[in-house]
N, C-alpha and C positions, 0 to 999 in steps of 0.2 A: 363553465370550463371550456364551452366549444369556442365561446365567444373571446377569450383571453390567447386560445389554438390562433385563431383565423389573425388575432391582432396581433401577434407576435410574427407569424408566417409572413400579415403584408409587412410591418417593419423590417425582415428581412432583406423581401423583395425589391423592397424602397430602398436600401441602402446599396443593394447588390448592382441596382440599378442606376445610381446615382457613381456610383464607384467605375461606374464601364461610361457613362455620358462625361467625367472627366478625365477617362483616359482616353474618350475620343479627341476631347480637347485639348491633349498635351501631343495628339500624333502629327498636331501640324509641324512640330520641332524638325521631324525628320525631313518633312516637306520644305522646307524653309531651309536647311542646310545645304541643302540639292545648290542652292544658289552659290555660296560662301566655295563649298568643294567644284566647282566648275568653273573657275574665272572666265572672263572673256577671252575668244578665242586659245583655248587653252592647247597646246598643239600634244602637249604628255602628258600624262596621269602622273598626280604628285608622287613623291618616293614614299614608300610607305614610314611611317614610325614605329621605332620601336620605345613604348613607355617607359621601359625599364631603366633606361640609361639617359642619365641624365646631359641634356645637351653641351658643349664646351664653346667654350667663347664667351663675347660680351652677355650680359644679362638683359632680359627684355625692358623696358624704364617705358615712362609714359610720362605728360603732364597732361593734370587736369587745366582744361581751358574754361572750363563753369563747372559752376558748383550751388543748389541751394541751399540755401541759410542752415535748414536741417533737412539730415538726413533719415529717411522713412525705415531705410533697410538697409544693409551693406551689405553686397553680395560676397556669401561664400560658396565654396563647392556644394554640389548637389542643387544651386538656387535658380531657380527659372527667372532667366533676363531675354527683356525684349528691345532690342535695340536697333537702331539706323546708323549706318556706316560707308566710308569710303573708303578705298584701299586703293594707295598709289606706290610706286617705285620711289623709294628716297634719292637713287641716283638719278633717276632719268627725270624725276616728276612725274611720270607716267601713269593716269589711272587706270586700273584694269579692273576695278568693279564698284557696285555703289548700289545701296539697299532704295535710295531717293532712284534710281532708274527704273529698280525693278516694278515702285512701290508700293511695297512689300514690306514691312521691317523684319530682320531677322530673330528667329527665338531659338536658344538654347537652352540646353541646363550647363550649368557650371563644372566643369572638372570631367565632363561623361565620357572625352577620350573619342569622339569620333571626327573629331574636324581634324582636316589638312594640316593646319596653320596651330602647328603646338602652341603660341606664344603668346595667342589671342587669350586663350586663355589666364594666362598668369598676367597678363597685360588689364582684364577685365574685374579680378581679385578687389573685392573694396568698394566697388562703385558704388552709385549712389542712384536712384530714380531722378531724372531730371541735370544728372551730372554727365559734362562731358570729355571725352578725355582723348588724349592725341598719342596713342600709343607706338612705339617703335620695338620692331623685331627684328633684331639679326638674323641671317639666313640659318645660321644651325637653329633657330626656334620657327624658320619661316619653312622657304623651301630649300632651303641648303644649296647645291650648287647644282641643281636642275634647272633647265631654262625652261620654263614655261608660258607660252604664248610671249606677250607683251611684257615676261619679270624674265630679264636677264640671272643665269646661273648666278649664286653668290649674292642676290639681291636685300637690300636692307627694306624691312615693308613699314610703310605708314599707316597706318589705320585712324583716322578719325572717327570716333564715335559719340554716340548720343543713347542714353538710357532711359529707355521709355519708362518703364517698367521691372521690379524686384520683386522677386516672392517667392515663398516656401511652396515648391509643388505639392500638390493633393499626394495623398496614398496610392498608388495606383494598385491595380490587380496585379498579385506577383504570383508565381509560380506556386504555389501553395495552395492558391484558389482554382486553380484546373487541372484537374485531373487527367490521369494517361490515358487517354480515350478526346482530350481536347474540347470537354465538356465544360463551362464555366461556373463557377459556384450558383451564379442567379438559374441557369438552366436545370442543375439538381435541386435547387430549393424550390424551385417551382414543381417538379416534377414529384417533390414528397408532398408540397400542399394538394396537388392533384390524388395523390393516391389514400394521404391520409384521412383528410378533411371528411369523405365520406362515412370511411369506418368510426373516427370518432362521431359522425354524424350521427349513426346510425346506434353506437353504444349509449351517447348522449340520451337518444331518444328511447331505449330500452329503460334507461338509468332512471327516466324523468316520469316513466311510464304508471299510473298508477295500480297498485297491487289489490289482488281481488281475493276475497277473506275466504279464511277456506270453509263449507261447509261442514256440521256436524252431524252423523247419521245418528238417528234416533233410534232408541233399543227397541227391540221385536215385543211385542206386549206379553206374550208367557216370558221374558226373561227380564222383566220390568216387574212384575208382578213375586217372581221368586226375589228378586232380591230385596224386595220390598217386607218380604214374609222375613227373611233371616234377618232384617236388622229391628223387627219388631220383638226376634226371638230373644238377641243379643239386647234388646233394652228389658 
């Protein structure tokens, strides 16, 4: 029993911990976005979005420039993509960023709502690992009529890209695994193996303990002797 406790408790452990070393490895996302939301020389902060509404004007369109024979994955929302990228002005030619500068390639997840550049998004819908695609934003999906830095107000954006990488992110820890005190499920499960594991230690070893037979007090010889006499009388 103790030993079935202790191997269920590390399985626990193991998973709880394995669940927090992949969400270390999905937090480069945000790090990596830092790049895409700060263009070069950016002189304004983009206008914020509002998701709700949906943009007006032309629609985002892209062509693919390569393409493998087959494709591994196709990205949908929610999909973790790693990809290398340019972004230049369609009017001016003008680049104002590029992941081969930084390099760095970019990772996001699909559809999560926090990049600048609404359009990238729906422009990235589909891809393929190894596929490359020349995507076009008009400014209601780009920056709308903000000037920033080196993108004149109104700007049409080019995006060339290249997709490294497709995939289903891991599970991550959600809100349901830490509690209001900011404590992580692998922190409490640890915290019962610590407190349990003794007590069952200790019942274990009472359990396992061998039992010692009870003694029989033996009759007083006058009260040996009388009932030896009555059941001579009774035969």
């Amino acid at each position: 029993m103790l030993t079935i406790t202790i191997l269920l408790v590390l399985c626990a452990l193991a998973r709880a911990q394995e669940v927090e070393i992949e969400e270390e490895e999905m937090d480069t996302v945000d790090s990596a976005l830092a790049d895409e939301e700060a263009p070069a020389a950016a002189a304004a902060a983009p206008p914020e979005i509002d998701w709700s509404v949906e943009p007006e004007g032309p629609p985002v369109t892209f062509e693919v420039l390569e393409k493998p024979d087959a494709c591994e994955k196709a990205a949908a929302e929610g999909d973790f993509i790693e990809l290398h990228y340019t972004g230049s002005v369609q009017e001016t030619g003008t680049q104002f960023d590029s992941s081969y500068e930084h390099e760095k390639p970019l990772q996001l997840l699909l559809g999560e709502k926090k990049r600048t550049i609404r359009g990238l998004d729906v422009g990235l819908e589909g891809i393929c690992p190894g596929e490359r695609r020349l995507i076009r934003i008009p400014p209601a999906w780009g920056y709308g009529e903000e000037t920033l830095g080196p993108i004149p107000g109104g700007s049409t954006l080019l995006f060339e890209v290249e997709a490294l990488r497709v995939a289903t992110p891991p599970k991550l820890a959600n809100d349901a695994n830490v509690s209001e005190d900011g404590h992580s499920m692998s922190e409490w499960l640890l915290l019962v193996a610590v407190v349990a594991l003794p007590i069952v230690g200790v019942w274990y070893g009472r359990a396992m303990k061998p039992k010692k037979a009870k003694k029989v007090r033996a009759l007083p010889r006058g009260v040996k002797n009388q009932l030896l006499k009555l059941s001579l009388i009774h035969i």
